[in-house]
C-alpha positions as YAML, in Angstrom:
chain: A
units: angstrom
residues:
- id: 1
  name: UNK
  ca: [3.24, 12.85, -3.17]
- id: 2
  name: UNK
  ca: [1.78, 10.68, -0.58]
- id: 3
  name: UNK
  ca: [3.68, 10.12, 2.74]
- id: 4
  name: UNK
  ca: [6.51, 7.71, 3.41]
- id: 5
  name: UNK
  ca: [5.71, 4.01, 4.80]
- id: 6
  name: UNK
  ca: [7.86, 1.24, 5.79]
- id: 7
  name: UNK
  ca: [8.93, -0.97, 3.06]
- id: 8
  name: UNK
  ca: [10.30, -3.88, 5.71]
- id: 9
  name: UNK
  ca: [6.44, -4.35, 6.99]
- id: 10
  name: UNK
  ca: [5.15, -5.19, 3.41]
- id: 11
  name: UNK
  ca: [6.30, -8.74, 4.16]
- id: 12
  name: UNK
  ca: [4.27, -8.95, 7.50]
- id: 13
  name: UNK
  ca: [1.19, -9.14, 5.17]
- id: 14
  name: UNK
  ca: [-0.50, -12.24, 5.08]
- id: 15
  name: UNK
  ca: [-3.00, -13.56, 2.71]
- id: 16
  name: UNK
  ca: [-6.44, -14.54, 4.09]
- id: 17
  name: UNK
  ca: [-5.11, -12.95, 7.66]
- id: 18
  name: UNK
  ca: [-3.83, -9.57, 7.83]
- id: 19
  name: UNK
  ca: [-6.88, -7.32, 8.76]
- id: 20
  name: UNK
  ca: [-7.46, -3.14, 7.19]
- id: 21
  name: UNK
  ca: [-6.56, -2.44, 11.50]
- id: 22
  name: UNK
  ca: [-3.57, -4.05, 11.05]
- id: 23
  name: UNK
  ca: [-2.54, -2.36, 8.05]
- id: 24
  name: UNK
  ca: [-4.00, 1.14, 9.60]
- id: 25
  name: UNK
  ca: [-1.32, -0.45, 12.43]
- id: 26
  name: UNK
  ca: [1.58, -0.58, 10.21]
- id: 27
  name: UNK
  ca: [1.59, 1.49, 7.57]
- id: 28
  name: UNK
  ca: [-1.14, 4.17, 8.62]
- id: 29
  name: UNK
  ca: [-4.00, 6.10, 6.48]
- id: 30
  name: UNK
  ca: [-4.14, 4.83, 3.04]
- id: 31
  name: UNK
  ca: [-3.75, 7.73, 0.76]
- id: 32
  name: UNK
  ca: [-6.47, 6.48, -1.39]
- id: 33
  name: UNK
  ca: [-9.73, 4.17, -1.21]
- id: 34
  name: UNK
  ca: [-11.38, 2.51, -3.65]
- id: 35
  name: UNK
  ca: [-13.21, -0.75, -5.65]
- id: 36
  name: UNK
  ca: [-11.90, -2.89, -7.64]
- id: 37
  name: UNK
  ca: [-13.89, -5.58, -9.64]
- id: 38
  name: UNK
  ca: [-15.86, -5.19, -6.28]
- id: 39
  name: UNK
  ca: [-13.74, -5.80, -3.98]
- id: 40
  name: UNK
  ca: [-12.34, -2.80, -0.81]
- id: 41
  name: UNK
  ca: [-8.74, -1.82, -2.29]
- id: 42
  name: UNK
  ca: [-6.01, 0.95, -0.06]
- id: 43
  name: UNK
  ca: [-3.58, 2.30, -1.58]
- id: 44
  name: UNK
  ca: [-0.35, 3.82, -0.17]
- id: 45
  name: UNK
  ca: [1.78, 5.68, -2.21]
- id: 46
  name: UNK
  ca: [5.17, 7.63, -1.79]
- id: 47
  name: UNK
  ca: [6.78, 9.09, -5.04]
- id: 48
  name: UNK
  ca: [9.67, 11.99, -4.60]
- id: 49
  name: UNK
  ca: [10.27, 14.21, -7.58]
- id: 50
  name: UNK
  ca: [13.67, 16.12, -8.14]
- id: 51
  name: UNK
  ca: [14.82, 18.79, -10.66]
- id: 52
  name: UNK
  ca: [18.52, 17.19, -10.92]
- id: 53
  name: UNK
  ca: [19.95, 14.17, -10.99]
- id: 54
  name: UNK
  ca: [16.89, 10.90, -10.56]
- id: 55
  name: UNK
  ca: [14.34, 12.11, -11.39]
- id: 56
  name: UNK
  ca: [11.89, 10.27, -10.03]
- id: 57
  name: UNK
  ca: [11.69, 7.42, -6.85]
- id: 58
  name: UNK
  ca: [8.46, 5.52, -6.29]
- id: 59
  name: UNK
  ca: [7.18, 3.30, -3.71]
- id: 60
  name: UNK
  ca: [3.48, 1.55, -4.19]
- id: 61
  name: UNK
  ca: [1.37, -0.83, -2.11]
- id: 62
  name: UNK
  ca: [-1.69, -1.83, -2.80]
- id: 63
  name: UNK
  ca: [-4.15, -4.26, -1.44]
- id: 64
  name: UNK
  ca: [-7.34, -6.21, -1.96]
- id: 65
  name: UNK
  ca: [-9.24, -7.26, 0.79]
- id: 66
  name: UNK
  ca: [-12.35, -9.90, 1.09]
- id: 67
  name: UNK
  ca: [-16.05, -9.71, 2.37]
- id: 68
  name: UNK
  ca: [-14.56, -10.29, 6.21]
- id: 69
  name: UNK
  ca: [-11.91, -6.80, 5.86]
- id: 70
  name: UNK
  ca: [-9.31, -9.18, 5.68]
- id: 71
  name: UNK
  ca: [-6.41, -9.16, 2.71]
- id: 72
  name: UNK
  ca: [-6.95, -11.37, -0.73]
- id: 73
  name: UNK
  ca: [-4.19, -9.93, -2.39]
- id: 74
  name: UNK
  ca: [-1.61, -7.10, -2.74]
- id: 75
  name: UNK
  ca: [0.94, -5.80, -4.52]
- id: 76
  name: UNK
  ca: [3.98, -3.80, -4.12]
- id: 77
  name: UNK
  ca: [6.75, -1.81, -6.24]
- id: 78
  name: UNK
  ca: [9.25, 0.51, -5.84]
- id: 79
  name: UNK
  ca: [12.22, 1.89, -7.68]
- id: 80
  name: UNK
  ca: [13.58, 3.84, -4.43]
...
């Protein structure tokens, strides 16, 4: 689900200056778009699901961005 995104950007990001074109720049479409306590919010997303062995590997990042487009906050997990 979702498409694969690089992991070693997610530390590029920068609070107050990383802009939604540099993020389209680095990590590409979000996979989803949304509000949240209204504020703009991307989400990428990349889970793999397997009959044997792990089951499942996920990899999240999320982000928050102000009234100029550029980032307040994010977040990011994986388990891959």
């Amino acid at each position: 689900v979702g498409r694969s995104f690089p992991p070693d950007r997610v530390t590029s990001i920068t609070r107050g200056s990383t802009t939604k074109s540099e993020l389209l720049g680095h990590f590409g479409m979000p996979y989803r778009r949304g509000i949240d306590d209204g504020d703009s919010t991307w989400t990428w997303v990349h889970y793999k699901f397997r009959l044997f062995g792990e089951h499942m590997q996920t990899r999240d990042l999320i982000v928050t961005f102000d009234d100029t487009g550029r980032v307040k906050s994010y977040t990011y997990n994986s388990s891959f």
